[in-house]
C-alpha positions as CSV (number, residue, x, y, z in Angstrom):
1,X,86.0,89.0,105.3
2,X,87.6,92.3,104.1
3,X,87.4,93.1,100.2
4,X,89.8,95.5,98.0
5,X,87.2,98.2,96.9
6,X,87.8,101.2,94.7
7,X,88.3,104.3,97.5
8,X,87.4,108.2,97.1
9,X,90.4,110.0,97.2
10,X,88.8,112.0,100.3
11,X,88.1,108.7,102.0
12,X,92.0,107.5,101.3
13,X,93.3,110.8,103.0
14,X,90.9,110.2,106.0
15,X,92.6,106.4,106.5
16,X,96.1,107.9,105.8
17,X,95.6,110.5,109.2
18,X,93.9,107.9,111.2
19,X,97.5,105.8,110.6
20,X,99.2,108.7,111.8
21,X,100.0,110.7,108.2
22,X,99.8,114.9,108.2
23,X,98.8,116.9,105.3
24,X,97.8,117.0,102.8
25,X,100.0,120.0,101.6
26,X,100.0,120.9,98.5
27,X,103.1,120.1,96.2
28,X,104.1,121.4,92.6
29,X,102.3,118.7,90.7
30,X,100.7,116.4,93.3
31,X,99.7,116.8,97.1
32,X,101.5,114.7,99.7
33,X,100.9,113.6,102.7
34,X,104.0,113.5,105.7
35,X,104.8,111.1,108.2
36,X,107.9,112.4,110.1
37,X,110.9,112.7,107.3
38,X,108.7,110.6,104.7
39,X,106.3,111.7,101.7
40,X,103.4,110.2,100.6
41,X,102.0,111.2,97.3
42,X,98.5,111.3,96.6
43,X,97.5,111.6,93.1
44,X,94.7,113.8,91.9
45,X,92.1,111.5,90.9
46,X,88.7,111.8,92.3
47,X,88.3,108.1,92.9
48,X,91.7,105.3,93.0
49,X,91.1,102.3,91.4
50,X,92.0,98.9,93.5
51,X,95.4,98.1,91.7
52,X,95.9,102.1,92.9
53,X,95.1,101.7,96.6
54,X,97.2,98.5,96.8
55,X,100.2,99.9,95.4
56,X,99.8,103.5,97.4
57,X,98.7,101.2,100.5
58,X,102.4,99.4,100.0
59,X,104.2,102.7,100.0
60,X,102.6,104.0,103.1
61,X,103.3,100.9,105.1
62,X,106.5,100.9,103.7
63,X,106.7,104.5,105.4
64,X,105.6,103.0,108.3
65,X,107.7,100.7,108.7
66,X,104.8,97.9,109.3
67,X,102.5,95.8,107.2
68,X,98.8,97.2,107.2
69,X,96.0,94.1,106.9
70,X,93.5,95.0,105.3
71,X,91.1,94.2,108.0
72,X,93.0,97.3,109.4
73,X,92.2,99.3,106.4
74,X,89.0,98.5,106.3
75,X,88.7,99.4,110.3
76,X,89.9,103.1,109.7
């Protein structure tokens, strides 16, 4: 069984392409990733905390247009 961990911000920008996401490109304060139209910020912290990868986890799927598991987030 899957468990929320605390992810390297290198690490969430790896998962982020493997779902289809381009970038990053570099923004005025923060880097963002793109997915067609659609933005994805990615803060600057070396390491997200768990609450941090949920919530940016709900924006991207919300992007997507699809719920990601996270058996499927742990699989990327």
């Amino acid at each position: 069984m899957a468990v929320w961990r605390p992810l390297k911000r290198r690490e969430f920008v790896r998962r982020l392409r493997a779902l289809g996401f381009e970038g990053p490109i570099s923004g005025t304060r923060h880097q963002f990733m793109l997915f067609g139209q659609h933005r994805q910020t990615i803060p600057t912290n070396s390491e997200y905390s768990v609450p941090q990868v949920r919530m940016l986890l709900r924006q991207a799927a919300s992007i997507l247009g699809r719920s990601v598991s996270l058996d499927e987030w742990d699989t990327l």
